[in-house]
C-alpha positions in Angstrom: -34.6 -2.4 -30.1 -37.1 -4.1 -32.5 -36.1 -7.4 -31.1 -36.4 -6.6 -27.5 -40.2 -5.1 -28.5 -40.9 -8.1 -30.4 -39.2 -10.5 -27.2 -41.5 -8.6 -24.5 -45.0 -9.3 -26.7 -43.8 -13.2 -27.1 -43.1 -13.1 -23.3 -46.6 -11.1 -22.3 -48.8 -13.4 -24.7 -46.8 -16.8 -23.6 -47.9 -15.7 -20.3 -51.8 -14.8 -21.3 -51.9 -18.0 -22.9 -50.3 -20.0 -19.9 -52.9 -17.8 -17.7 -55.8 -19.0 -19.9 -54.6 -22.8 -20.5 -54.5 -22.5 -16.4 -57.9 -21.0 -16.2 -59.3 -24.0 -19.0 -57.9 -26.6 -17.1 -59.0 -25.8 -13.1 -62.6 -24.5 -14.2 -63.6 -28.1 -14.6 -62.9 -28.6 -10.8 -64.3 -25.4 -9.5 -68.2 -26.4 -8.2 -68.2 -22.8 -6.4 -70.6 -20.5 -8.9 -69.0 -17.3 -7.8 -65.4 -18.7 -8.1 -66.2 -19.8 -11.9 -67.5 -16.6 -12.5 -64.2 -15.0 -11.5 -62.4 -17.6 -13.6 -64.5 -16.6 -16.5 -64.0 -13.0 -16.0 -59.7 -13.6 -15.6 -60.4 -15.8 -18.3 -61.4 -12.7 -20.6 -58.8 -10.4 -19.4 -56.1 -12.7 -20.5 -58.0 -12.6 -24.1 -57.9 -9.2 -24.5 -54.0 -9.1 -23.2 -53.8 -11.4 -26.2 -55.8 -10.1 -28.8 -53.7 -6.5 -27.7 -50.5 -8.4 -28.4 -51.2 -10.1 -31.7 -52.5 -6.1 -32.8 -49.1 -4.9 -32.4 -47.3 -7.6 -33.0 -48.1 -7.5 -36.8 -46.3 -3.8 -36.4 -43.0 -5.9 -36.2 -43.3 -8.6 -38.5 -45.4 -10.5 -39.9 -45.3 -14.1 -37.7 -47.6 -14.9 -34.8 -46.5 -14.0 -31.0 -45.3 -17.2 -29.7 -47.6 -19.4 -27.4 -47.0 -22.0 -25.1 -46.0 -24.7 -26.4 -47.9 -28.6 -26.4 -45.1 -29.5 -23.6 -45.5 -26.9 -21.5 -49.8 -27.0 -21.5 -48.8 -30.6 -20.4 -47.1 -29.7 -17.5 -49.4 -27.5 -16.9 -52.4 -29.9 -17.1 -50.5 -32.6 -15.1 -49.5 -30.0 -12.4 -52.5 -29.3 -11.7 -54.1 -32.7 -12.3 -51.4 -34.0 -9.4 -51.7 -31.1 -7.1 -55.6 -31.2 -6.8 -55.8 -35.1 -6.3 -56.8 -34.9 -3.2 -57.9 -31.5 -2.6 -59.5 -29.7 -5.2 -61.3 -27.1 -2.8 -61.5 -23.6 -3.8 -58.9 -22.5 -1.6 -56.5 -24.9 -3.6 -57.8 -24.1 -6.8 -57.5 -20.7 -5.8 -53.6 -20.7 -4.5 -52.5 -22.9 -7.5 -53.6 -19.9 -10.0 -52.0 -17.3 -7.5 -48.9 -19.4 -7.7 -48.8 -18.9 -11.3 -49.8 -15.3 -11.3 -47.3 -14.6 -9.0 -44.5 -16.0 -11.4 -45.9 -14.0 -14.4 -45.7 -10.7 -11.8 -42.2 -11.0 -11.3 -41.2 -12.0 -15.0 -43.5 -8.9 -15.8 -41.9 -6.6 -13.3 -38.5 -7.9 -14.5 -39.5 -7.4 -18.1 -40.4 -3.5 -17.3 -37.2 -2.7 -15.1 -34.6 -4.5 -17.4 -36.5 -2.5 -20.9 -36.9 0.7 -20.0 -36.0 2.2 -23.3 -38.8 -0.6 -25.1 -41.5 0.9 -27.1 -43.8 3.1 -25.2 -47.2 0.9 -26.8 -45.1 -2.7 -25.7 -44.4 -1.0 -22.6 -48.0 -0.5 -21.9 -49.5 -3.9 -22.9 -46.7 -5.2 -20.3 -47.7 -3.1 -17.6 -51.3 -3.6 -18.1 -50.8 -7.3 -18.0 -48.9 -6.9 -14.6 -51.2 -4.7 -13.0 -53.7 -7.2 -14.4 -52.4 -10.3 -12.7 -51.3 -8.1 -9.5 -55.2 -7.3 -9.2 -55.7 -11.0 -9.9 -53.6 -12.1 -7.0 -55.9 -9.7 -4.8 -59.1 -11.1 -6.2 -58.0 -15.0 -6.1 -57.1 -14.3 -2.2 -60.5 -14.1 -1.3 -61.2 -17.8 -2.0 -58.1 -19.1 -0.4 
C-alpha cells in the first residue's frame, strides 16, 4: 500500500506543479487586474497542495515527489502559446485553465474511487486538491 500512497502524492503534486507552470505561463497574457488576482490566488493554492505533498512525502521515503517534467512544461508552454495566438482574451485565458482543471478533476476523482483503502492523510491532500480545482472550475467560469 506504501506504493500506491507514495503513487497518489507524485500524481497530486505533478498536477499542482502542471496547475502552477499553467498559471506562470498565461499570467503574462492576462491584462484584466481582477483575473491576475485570481491567477495569483489559484497560483497559491496549488503551492500549498505542494508544499502539503512534499511534508508527507518524506513519511515514505526519502526522494522528492515527482514534478513535471522539462517536456511536458514545453507542451504546456507551446499549447498555450499556439492556442492564444490570436485570442488571448480573458474568456480564452480563462477556458484554457478550466480545460486543464477539468483533466486533473477526473484523474483526481479517479485517483480517490480506484484507492479507497490509501492512507487516510494521502487521501485527504487528494481530495482537497479536487475539491480545490472543482472550486477553481466555478471561479474561472466567471471570466469565460
Amino acid at each position: 500500500m506504501e506504493n500506491k500512497n507514495l503513487n497518489i502524492l507524485d500524481e497530486v503534486n505533478k498536477g499542482a506543479t502542471m496547475g502552477m507552470d499553467a498559471i506562470s505561463f498565461i499570467k503574462d497574457k492576462v491584462s484584466d487586474y481582477d483575473f491576475k488576482e485570481v491567477l495569483n490566488t489559484e497560483y497559491k493554492k496549488y503551492e500549498k497542495i505542494s508544499e502539503r505533498v512534499n511534508n508527507l512525502y518524506s513519511e515514505y521515503t526519502d526522494k522528492e515527489p515527482h514534478e513535471t517534467n522539462a517536456m511536458n512544461k514545453a507542451m504546456t508552454w507551446y499549447g498555450i502559446q499556439m492556442r492564444t495566438m490570436t485570442d488571448d482574451t480573458t474568456s480564452k485565458l480563462s477556458e484554457l485553465l478550466m480545460q486543464g482543471t477539468n483533466m486533473g478533476i477526473i484523474e483526481g476523482r479517479r485517483l480517490l474511487n480506484q484507492n479507497p483503502n490509501a492512507n487516510e492523510n494521502v487521501k485527504n491532500i487528494l481530495n482537497d486538491f479536487v475539491v480545490m480545482q472543482e472550486d477553481s472550475v466555478e471561479t474561472l467560469k466567471k471570466y469565460l
